[in-house]
VEXDREN-2710 file (C-alpha; in Angstrom, 1 decimal):
% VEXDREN-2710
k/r/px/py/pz
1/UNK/84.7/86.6/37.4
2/UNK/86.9/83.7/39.0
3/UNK/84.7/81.6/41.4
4/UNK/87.9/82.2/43.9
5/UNK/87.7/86.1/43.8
6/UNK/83.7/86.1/44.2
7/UNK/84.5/83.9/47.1
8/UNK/86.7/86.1/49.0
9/UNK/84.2/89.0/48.2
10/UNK/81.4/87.0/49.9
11/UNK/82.9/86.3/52.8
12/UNK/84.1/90.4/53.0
13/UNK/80.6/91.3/52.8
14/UNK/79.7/88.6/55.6
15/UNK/82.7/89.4/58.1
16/UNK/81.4/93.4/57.9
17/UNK/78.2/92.6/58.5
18/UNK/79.2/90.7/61.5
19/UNK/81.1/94.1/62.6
20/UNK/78.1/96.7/61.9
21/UNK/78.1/98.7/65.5
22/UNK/75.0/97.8/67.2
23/UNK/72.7/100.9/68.4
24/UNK/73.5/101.5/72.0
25/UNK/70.3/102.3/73.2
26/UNK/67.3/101.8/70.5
27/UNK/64.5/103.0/72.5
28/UNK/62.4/106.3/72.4
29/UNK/62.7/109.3/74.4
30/UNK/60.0/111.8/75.3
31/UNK/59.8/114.7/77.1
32/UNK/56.5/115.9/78.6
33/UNK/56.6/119.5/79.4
34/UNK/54.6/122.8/79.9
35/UNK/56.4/126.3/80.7
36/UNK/54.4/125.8/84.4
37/UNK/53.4/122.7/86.3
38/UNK/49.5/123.2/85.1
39/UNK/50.7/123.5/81.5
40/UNK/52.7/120.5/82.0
41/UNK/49.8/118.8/83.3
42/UNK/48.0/119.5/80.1
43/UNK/50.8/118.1/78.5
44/UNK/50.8/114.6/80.1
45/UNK/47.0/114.4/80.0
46/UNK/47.4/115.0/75.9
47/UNK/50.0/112.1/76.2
48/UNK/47.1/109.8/77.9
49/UNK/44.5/110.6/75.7
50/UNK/44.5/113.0/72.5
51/UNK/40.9/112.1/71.8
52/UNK/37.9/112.4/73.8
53/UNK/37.2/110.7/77.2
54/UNK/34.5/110.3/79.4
55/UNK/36.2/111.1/82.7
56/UNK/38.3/113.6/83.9
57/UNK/40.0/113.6/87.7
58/UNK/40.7/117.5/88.8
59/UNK/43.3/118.0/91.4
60/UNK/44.9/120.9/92.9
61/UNK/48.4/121.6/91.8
62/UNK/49.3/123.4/94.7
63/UNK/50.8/120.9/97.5
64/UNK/48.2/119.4/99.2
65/UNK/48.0/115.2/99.7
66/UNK/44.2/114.9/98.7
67/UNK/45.0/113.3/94.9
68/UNK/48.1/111.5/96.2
69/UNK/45.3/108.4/96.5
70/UNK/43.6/110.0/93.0
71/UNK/46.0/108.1/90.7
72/UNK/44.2/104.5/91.3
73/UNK/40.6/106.2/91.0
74/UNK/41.8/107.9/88.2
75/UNK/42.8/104.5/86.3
76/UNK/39.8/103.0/87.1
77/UNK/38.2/105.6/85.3
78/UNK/40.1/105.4/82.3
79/UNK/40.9/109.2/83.0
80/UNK/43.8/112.0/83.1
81/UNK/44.4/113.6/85.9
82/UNK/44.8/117.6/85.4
83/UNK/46.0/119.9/88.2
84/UNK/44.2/123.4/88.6
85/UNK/45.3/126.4/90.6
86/UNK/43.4/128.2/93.1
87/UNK/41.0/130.2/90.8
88/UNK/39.3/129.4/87.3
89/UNK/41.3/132.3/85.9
90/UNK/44.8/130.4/86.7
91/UNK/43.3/127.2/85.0
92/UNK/43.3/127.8/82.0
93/UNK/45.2/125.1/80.7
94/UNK/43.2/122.2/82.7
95/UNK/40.2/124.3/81.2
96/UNK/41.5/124.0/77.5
97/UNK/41.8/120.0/77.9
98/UNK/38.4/119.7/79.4
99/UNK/37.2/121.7/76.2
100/UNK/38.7/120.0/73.7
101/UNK/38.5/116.5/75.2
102/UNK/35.8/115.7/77.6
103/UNK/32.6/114.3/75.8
104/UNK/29.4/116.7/76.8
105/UNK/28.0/113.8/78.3
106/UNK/31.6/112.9/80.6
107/UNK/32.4/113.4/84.2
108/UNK/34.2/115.5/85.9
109/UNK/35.2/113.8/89.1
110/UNK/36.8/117.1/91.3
111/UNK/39.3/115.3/94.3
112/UNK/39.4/117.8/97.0
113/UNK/36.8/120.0/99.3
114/UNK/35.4/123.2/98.2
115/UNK/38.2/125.3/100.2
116/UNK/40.7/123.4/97.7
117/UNK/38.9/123.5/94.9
118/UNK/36.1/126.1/94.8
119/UNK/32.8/125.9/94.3
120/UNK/33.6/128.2/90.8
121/UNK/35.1/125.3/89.4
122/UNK/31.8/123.5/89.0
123/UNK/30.1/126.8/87.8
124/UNK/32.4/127.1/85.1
125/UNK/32.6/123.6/83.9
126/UNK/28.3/124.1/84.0
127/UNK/29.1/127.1/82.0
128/UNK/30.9/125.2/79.7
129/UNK/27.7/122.3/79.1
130/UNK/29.6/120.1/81.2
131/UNK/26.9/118.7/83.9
132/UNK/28.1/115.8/85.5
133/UNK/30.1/116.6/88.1
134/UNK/31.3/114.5/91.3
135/UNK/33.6/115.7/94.0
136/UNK/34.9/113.5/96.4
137/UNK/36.4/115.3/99.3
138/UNK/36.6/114.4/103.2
139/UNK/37.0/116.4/106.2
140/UNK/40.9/115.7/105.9
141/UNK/43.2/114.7/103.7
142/UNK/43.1/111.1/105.2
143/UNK/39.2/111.0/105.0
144/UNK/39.7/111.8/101.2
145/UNK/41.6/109.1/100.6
146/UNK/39.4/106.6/102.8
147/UNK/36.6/107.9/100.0
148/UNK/38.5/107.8/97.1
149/UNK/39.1/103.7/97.9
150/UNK/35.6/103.5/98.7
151/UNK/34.7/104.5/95.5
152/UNK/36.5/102.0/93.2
153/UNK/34.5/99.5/92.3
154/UNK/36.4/96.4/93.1
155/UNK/34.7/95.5/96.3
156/UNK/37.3/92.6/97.2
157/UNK/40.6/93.9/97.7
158/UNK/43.3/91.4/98.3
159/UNK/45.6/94.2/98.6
160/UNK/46.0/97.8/100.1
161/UNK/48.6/100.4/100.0
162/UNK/49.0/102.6/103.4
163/UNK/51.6/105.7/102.7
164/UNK/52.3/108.9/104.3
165/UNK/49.8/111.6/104.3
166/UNK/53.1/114.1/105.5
167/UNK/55.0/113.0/102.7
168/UNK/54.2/112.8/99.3
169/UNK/57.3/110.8/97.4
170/UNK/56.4/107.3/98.4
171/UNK/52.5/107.5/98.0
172/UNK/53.9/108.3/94.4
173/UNK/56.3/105.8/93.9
174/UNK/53.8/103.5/93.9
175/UNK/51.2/105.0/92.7
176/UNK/51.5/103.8/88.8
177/UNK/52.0/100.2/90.0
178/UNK/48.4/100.7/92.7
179/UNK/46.6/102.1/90.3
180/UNK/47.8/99.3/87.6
181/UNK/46.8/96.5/89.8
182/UNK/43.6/98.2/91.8
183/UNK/45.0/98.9/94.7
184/UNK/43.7/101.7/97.0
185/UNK/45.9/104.1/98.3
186/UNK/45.3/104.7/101.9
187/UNK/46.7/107.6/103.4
188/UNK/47.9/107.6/106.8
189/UNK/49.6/110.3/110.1
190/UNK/52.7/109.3/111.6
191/UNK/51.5/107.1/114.7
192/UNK/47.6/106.5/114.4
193/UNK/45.6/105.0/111.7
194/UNK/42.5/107.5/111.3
195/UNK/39.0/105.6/111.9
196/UNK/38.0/106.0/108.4
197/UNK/41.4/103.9/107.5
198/UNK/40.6/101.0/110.5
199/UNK/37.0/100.9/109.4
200/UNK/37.9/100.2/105.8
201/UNK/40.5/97.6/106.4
202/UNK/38.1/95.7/108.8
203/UNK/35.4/96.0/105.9
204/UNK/37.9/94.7/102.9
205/UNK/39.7/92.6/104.8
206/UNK/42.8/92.5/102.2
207/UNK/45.3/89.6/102.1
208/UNK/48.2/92.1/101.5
209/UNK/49.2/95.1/102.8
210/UNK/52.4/97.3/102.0
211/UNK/53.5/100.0/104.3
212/UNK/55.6/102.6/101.9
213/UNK/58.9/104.3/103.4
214/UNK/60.6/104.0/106.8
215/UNK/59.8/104.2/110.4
216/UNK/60.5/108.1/109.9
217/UNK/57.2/108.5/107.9
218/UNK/54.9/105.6/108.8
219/UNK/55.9/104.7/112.4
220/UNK/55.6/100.6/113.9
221/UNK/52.5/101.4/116.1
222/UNK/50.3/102.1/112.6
223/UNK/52.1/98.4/111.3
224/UNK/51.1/96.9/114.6
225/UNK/47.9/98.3/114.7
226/UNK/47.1/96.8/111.3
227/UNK/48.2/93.4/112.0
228/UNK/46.1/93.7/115.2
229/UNK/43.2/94.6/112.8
230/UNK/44.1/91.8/110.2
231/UNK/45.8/88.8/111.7
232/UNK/45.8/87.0/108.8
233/UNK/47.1/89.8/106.6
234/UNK/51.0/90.1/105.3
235/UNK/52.2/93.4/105.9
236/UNK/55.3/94.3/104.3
237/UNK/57.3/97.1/104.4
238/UNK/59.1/99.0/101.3
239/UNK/61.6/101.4/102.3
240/UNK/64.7/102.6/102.3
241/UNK/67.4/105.1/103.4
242/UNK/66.1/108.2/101.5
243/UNK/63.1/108.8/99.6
244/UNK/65.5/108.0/96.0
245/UNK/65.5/104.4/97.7
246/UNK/62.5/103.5/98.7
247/UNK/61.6/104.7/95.3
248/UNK/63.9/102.0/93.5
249/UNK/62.9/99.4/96.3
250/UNK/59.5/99.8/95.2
251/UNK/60.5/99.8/91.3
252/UNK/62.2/96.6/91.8
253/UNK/59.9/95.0/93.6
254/UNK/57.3/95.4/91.3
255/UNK/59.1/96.9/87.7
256/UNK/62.0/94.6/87.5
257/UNK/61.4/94.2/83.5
258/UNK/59.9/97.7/82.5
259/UNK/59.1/98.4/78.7
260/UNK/58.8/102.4/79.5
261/UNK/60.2/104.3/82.6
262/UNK/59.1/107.7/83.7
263/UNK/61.9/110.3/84.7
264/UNK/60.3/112.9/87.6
265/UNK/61.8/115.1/90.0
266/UNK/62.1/113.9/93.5
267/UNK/61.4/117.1/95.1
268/UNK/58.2/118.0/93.5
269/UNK/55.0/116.4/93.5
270/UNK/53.0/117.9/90.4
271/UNK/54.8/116.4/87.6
272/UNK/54.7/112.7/89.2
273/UNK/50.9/113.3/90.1
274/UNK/49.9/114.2/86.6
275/UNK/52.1/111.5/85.5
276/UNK/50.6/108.2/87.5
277/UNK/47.5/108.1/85.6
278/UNK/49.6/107.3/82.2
279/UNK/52.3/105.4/83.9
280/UNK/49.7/103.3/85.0
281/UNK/48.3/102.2/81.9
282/UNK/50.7/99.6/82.0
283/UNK/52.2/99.6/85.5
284/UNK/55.4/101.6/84.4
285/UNK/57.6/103.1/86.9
286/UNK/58.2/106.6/88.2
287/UNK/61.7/107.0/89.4
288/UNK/62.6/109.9/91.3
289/UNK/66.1/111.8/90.0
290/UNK/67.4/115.0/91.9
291/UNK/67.1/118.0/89.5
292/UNK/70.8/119.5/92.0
293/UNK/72.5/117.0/90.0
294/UNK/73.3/115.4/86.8
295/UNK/73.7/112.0/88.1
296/UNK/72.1/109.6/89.5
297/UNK/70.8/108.5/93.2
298/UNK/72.9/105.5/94.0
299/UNK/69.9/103.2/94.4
300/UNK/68.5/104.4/90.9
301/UNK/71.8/103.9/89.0
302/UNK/72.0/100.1/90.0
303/UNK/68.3/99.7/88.9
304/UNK/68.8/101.3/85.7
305/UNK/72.5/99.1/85.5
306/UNK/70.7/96.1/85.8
307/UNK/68.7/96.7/82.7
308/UNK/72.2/96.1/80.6
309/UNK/72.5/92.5/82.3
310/UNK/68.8/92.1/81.3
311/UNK/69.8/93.8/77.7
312/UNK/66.8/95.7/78.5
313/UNK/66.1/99.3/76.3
314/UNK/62.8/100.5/77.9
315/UNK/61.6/103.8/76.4
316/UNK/62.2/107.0/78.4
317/UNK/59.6/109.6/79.4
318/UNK/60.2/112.5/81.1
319/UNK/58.2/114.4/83.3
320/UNK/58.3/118.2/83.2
321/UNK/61.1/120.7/82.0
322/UNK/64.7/120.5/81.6
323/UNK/65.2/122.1/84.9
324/UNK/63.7/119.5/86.8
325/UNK/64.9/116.7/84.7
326/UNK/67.5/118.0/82.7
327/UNK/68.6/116.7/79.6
328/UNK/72.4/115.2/81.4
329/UNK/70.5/113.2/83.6
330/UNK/68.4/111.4/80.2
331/UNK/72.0/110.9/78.5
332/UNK/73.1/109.3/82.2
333/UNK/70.2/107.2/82.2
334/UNK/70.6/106.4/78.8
335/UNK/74.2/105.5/78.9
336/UNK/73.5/103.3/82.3
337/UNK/71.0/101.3/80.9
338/UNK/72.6/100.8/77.1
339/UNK/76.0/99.8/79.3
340/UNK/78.0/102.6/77.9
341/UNK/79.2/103.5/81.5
342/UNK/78.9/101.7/84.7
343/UNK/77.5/103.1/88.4
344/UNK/80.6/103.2/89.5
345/UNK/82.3/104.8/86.4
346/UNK/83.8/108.7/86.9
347/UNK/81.6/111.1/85.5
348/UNK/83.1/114.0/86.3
349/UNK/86.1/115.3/88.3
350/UNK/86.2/119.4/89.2
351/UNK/88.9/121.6/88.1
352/UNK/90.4/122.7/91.6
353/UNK/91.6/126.0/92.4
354/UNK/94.2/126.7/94.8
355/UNK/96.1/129.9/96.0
356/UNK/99.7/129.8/97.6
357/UNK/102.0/132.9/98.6
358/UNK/105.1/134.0/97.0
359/UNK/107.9/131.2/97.5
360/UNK/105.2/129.0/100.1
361/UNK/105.7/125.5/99.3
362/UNK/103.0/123.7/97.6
363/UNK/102.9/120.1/96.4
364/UNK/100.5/119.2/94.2
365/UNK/97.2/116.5/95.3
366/UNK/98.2/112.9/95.1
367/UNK/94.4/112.4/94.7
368/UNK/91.3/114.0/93.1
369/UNK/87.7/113.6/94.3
370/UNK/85.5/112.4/91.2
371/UNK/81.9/112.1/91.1
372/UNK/80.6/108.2/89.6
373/UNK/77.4/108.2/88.6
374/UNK/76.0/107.0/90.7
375/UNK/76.3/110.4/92.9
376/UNK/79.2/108.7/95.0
377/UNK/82.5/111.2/95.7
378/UNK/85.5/108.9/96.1
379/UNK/88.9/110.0/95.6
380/UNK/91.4/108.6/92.7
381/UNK/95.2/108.7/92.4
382/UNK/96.2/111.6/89.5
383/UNK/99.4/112.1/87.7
384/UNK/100.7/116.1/86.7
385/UNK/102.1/117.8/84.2
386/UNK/104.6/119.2/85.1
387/UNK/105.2/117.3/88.3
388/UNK/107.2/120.5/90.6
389/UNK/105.4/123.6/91.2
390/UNK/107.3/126.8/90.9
391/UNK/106.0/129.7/93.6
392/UNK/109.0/131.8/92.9
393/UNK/106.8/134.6/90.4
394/UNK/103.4/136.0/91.3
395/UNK/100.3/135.2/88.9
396/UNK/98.9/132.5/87.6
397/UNK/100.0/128.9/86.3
398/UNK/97.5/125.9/85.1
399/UNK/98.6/122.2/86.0
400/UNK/97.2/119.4/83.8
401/UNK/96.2/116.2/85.6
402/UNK/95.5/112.8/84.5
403/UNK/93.5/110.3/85.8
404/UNK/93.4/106.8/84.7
405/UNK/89.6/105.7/83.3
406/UNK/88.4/109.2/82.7
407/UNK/89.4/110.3/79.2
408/UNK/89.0/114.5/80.2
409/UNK/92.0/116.4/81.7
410/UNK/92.0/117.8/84.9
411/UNK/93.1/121.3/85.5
412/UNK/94.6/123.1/88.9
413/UNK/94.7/126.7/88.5
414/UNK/97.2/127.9/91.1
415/UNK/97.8/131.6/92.1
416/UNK/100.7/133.0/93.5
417/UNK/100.2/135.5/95.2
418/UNK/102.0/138.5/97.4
419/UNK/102.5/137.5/100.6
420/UNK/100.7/139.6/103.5
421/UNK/103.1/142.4/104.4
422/UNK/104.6/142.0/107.8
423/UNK/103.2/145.7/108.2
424/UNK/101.6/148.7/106.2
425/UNK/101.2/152.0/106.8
426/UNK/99.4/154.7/104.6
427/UNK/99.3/158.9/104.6
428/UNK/97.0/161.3/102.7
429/UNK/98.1/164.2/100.7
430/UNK/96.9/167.0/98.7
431/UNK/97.0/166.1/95.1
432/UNK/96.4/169.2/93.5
433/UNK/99.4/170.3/94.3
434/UNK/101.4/169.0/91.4
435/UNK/105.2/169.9/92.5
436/UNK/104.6/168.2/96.1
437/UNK/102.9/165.0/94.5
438/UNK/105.7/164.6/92.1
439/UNK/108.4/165.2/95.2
440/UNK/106.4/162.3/96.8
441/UNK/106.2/160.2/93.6
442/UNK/109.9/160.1/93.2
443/UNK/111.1/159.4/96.6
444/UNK/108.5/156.7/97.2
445/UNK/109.4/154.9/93.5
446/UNK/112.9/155.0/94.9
447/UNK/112.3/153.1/97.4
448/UNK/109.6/150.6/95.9
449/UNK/111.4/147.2/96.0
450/UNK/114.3/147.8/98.2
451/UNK/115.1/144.3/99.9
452/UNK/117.2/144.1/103.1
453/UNK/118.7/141.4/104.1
454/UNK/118.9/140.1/108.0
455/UNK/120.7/142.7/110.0
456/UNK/121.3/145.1/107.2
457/UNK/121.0/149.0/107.5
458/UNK/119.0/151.3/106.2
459/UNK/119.6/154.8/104.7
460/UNK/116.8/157.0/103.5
461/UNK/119.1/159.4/102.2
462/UNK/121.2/156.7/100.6
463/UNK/118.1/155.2/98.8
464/UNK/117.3/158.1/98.0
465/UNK/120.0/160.2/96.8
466/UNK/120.0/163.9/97.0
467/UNK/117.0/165.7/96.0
468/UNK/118.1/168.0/93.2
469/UNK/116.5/169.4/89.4
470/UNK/118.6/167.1/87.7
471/UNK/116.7/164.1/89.6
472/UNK/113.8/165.8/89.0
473/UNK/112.4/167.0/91.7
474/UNK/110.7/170.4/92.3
475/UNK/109.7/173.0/94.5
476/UNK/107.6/173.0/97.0
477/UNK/106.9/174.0/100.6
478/UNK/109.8/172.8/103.4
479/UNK/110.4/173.7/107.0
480/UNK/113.6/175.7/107.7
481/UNK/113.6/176.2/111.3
482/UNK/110.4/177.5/112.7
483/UNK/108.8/178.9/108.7
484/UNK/107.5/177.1/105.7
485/UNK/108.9/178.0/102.7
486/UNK/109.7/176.7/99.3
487/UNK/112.6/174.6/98.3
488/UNK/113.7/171.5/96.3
489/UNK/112.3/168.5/97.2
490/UNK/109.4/169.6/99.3
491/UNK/107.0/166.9/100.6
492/UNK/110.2/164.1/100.7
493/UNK/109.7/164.3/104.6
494/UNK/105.8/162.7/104.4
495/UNK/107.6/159.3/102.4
496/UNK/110.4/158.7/105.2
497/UNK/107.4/159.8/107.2
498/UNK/105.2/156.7/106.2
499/UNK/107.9/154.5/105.5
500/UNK/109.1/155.1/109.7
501/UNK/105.5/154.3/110.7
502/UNK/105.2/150.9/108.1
503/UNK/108.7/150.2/110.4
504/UNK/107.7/151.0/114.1
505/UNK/104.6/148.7/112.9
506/UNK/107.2/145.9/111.8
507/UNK/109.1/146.0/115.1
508/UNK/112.8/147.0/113.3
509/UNK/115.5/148.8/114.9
510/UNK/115.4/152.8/114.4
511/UNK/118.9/153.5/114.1
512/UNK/118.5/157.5/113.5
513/UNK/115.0/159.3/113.5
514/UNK/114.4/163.5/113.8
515/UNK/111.2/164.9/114.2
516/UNK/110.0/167.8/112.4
517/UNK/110.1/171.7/114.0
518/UNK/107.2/173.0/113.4
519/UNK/103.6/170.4/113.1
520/UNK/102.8/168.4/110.5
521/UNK/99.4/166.7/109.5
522/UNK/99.9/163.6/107.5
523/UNK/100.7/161.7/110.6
524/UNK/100.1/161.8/114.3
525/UNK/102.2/164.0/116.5
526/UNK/105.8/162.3/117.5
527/UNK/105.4/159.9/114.3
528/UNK/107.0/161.9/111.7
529/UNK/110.7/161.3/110.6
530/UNK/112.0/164.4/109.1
531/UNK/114.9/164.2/106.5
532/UNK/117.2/166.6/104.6
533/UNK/120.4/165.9/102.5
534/UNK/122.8/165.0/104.0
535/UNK/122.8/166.5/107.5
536/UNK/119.2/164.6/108.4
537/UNK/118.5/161.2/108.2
538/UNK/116.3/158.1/108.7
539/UNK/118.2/154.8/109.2
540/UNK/116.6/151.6/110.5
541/UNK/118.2/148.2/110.5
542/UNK/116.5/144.8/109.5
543/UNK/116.0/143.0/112.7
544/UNK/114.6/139.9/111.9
545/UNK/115.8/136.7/110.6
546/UNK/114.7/137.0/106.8
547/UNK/114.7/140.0/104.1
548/UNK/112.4/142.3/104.3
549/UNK/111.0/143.8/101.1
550/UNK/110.0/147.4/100.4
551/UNK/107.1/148.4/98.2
552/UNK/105.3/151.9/97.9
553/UNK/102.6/152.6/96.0
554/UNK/101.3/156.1/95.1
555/UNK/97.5/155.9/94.1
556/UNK/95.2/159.1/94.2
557/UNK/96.5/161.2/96.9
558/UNK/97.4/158.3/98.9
559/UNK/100.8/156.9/99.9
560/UNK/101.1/153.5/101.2
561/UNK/104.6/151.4/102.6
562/UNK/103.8/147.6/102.8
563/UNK/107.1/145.4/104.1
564/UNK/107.2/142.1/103.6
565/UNK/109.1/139.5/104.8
566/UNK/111.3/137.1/102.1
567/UNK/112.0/133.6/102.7
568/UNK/115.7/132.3/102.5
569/UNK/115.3/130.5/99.3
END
């Protein structure tokens, strides 16, 4: 082959490898999940360790604070932590680990007193050959924590973590990264440090101490009353705005390079709790998403942004379900960290939906609200097709929007609607007698659509026309004088009838109106408006300053009138 032509072919080959597309985001994802919060907890401890261990940490799964501190103890102890319900029988699943796990000669180390946990826990697991067991439980859920740091067995702790015993999401946003490093977890009220808390600070002495969340959870008094306690002691505060924040605050302050990140719900404590004992294996992070939405808190967004700048790919791990942490909200984070999108890129903008009357003039939005995500709502300029909306026929029309930066169209559904009549009026009849109905039927479709315009008359008889057989109407019971009797067109007098009432109610001007001889029931007495070709008549004229339109409808064995006022145009 000619040295030139093999040339050209090697620099081909080169110049496409150059152009191979590069894997957006090469790092694993896994979803830890159970059909329940227990089963899930079974599920995360498998993740820690599939083989046997030598410790085990029971906690209840049923929102109360005692393991929130459990997480460092738990890591010391090289052990999962497995949630249980209120009985044995609802246990099954931590029961199933323990089995198949726990070496005979392992502890069980039970956080929680026996009104948590009952005392038929430790029968069972003796049951089960298991002997060792330990429970470490206060009088409170503060005094449990005071004894959980007490146990570790790092005697000189340069730092301690003080959280909210009232609320659980910052104790757990640090959790992975104290338990990593060995540093207790000290619960704490709003306003007072307990004694157990002072006592152990004054013992330990640490260098360090951080204070998670605002002055909404952990109030100044308990920082003031630990620098009075430790003088020499930095206390720092992590917090922000909402519980999302302080969540990232904490994340960056001490994950700003994470290999793995765990994905939990922010509004549930289980799935986080079970999760701290493996995310602290190597100090990952547990960041807090909100399971209402598929995007992102703002302060979690720009951490996981910051990961592109980094080029950064950690490996995924979700905690719990698809409804909790749905699978959107993986792509989101995905796509945030590998770059794909940006914080501040539209994620979504909502159809809209929008309803108009008849003829009403509507313009369409110069502006959409879109959805980044990052969870912010701001509103973007969008273009129509087709740019005038037509209201002049009823029903529905779709308008497709554009906006620029977001590759989906936008729809607006409009409805046009009938506009509210100016007045209606309704009257009940007998249906079952067929001659009358049909009388009725045909006089009312007769009328159905009329449309005066501004000071035009009215003529019942003139809309109507005579009532004969060759129009199709029938016999049936009239009033001739003071008797009933049968003749053409019988039950005629009940639509001009209904139609004078739908008037009176409109405020027009009766021109000619007769009352019956003899009573009638289908309206009150004086509001009937007899008729008979040609001698009697009802005539009305349109008063107002726009048409009016007429419409009857006959459904069942009721007649209805509805006018309506039409605009000019």
């Amino acid at each position: 082959m000619n040295k030139k032509i093999i040339a050209v072919i090697v620099i081909l080959i080169v110049f496409s490898c150059m152009y191979v597309a590069k894997p957006t985001f090469a790092a694993s994802n896994t979803r830890l999940a159970g059909d329940t919060r227990f089963e899930t907890s079974k599920v995360i401890s498998g993740y820690y360790a599939n083989g046997k261990v030598n410790n085990i940490i029971l906690s209840t799964g049923n929102d109360f604070a005692d393991a929130l501190s459990a997480s460092v103890f738990a890591h010391e102890k090289e052990a999962p932590l497995l949630l249980v319900d209120t009985s044995v029988d609802g246990s099954k699943d931590a029961f199933d680990y323990i089995n198949q796990h726990l070496d005979t000669t392992g502890t069980v180390y039970i956080v929680g007193g026996a009104v948590i946990i009952g005392k038929e826990f430790e029968i069972k697991l003796n049951e089960l050959g298991f002997k060792n067991i330990v429970r470490i439980a206060g009088i409170d859920r503060y005094d449990t924590s005071y004894r959980i740091a007490s146990s570790l067995n790092n005697l000189t702790v340069s730092t301690v973590v003080i959280s909210s015993g009232e609320q659980y999401p910052d104790a757990l946003s640090i959790s992975s990264f104290a338990a990593y490093k060995g540093w207790p977890i000290l619960l704490s009220p709003y306003d007072a440090l307990p004694r157990g808390i002072k006592n152990f600070l004054l013992e330990r002495k640490p260098s360090k101490v951080y204070i998670t969340g605002g002055i909404g959870v952990i109030s100044d008094n308990i920082k003031n009353e630990i620098c009075s306690l430790l003088p020499q002691a930095s206390v720092d505060r992590l917090m922000g705005q909402s519980r999302f924040d302080t969540n990232a605050v904490i994340a960056e302050t001490f994950a700003p390079n994470p290999s793995t990140v765990y994905l939990a719900t922010g509004y549930g404590f289980t799935d986080a709790l079970s999760g701290s004992s493996v995310a602290a294996k190597n100090g990952a992070p547990i960041i807090f998403i909100d399971p209402a939405t598929p995007t992102l808190p703002k302060s979690v967004a720009s951490y996981f942004e910051k990961f592109h700048a980094k080029n950064l790919r950690p490996n995924l791990v979700s905690l719990g379900g698809s409804g909790v942490v749905s699978d959107e909200v993986i792509e989101n984070t995905r796509d945030l960290i590998s770059g794909t999108v940006q914080e501040t890129s539209i994620y979504s903008i909502a159809d809209i939906t929008a309803t108009v009357t008849q003829n009403q003039g509507f313009s369409l939005p110069t502006t959409v609200q879109a959805k980044l995500y990052n969870s912010d709502t701001i509103d973007v300029p969008v273009q129509w097709n087709p740019k005038v909306v037509d209201t002049s026929c009823i029903g529905s029309r779709v308008y497709n929007g554009a906006v620029d930066g977001y590759g989906k169209a936008i729809k607006l559904n409009l409805m046009v609607k009938e506009p509210m009549p100016i007045s209606q009026y309704s009257t009940n009849f007998d249906s079952s007698q067929a001659n009358r109905t049909e009388n009725i039927r045909l006089a009312a479709k007769a009328l159905d659509g009329t449309l005066l315009a501004p000071g035009e008359r009215f003529s019942f008889n003139g809309s109507v026309g005579e009532r004969t057989a060759e129009a199709g109407y029938k016999e049936a019971l009239i009033i001739e004088g003071d008797i009933f009797t049968p003749g053409l067109g019988g039950g005629v007098c009940q639509v001009s009838s209904t139609l004078y009432n739908a008037v009176i109610i409109a405020n027009l001007e009766i021109l000619e109106k007769h009352r019956h001889t003899l009573p009638i029931s289908y309206v009150p007495p004086g509001q009937d408006a007899t008729v008979a070709f040609p001698a009697l008549d009802f005539k009305f004229r349109n008063s107002l300053d726009t048409s009016v339109l007429i419409r009857s409808t006959v459904q069942g064995n009721t007649l209805t009138f509805q006018l309506y006022r039409k605009s000019k145009n």
